[in-house]
N, C-alpha and C positions, 0 to 999 in steps of 0.2 A: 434559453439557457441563462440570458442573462434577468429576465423577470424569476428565477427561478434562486438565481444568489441574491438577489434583492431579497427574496422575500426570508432567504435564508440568515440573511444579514439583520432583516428587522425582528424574526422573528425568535430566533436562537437566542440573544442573548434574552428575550423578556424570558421563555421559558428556563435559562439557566436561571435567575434572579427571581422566578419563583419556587423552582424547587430547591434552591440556597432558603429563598424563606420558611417556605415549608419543613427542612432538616432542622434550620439552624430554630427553629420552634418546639422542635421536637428534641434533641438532644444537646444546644442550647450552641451561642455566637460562637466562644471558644471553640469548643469540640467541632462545631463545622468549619471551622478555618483549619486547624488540624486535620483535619478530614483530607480537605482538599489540597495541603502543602504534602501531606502522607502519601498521598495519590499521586501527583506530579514527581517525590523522591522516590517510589517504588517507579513507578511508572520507567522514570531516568534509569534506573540500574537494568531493569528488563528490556527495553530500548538498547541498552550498551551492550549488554549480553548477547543478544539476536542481532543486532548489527555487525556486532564483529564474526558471529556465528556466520553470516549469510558470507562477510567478504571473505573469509576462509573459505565459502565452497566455493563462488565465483574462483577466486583467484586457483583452485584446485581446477575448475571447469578451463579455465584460459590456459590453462601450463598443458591441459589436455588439447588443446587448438582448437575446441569449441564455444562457441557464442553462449556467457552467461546471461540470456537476455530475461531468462523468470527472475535470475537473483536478483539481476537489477530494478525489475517489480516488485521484488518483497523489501528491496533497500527503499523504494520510493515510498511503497505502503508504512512503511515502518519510518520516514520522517513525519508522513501525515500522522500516524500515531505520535510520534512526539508531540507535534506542533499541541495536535489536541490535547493529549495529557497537559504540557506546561499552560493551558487554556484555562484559565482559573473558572471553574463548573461541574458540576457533576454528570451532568449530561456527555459536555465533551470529554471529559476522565472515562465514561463509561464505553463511547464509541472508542475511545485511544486504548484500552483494554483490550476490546474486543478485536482490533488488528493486531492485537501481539499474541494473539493466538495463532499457530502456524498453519492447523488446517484450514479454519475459516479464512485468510488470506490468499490459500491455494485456490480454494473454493471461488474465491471474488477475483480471481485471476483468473482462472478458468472460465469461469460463467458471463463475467462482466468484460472486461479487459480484452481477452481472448489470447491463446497462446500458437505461436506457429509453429506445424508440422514437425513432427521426429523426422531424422534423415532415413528413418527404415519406411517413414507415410510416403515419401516420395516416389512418383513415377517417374524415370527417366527417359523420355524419346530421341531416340537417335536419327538426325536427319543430315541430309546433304543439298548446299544449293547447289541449283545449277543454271549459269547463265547462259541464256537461249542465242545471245549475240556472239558468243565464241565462236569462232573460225572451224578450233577441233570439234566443236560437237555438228558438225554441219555431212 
């Protein structure tokens, strides 16, 4: 795990800094600075919008006396999406996108993450100890 943020750490930013070169060649310095401050202020309003969206159901799920524990995986997905968007790159603009999309975050909760049991998946067994040194049971 950790040779694996290393490499993540060397090697994200060269690839953002080349496709900043690459844009900013093709539609010139300006326009991709804009680019990416456009990105990061949409970015912030649609983070604000589904944040607040998600604590509204949570807090809807908790008044019902059940455990919000997906919302607070789409609250945690949706920081890492911030964090990324305000990541000055187009790369990371595009994966912070890509979590503020609501299915594909269900999706990477479900598949990745994993989510526990409905209370209707539940089997309940019903048992009784019973201890063999008691007097009455003799």
């Amino acid at each position: 795990m950790l040779r694996l943020l290393f490499v993540l750490f060397i090697t994200l930013p060269l690839l953002e800094l080349y496709v900043l070169i690459k844009v900013g060649a093709s539609i010139g310095g300006l326009a991709t600075i804009f680019l990416c401050l456009a990105t990061a202020a949409i970015g912030g309003l649609l983070i604000r919008w589904q944040g607040l969206n998600t604590l509204f159901r949570a807090q809807e799920r908790i008044s019902r006396g059940e455990v919000p524990a997906e919302h607070a995986m789409h609250g945690l997905m949706l920081v890492l999406a911030g964090i990324l968007l305000f990541t000055p790159g187009l790369i990371t603009d595009t994966i912070g996108f890509l979590l503020l999309v609501p299915p594909l975050r269900q999706w990477i909760i479900r598949h990745y993450i994993g989510t526990h049991p409905s209370p209707g998946d539940i089997t309940i067994i019903e048992a009784e100890r019973v201890d063999r040194d008691d007097p009455y049971l003799r």
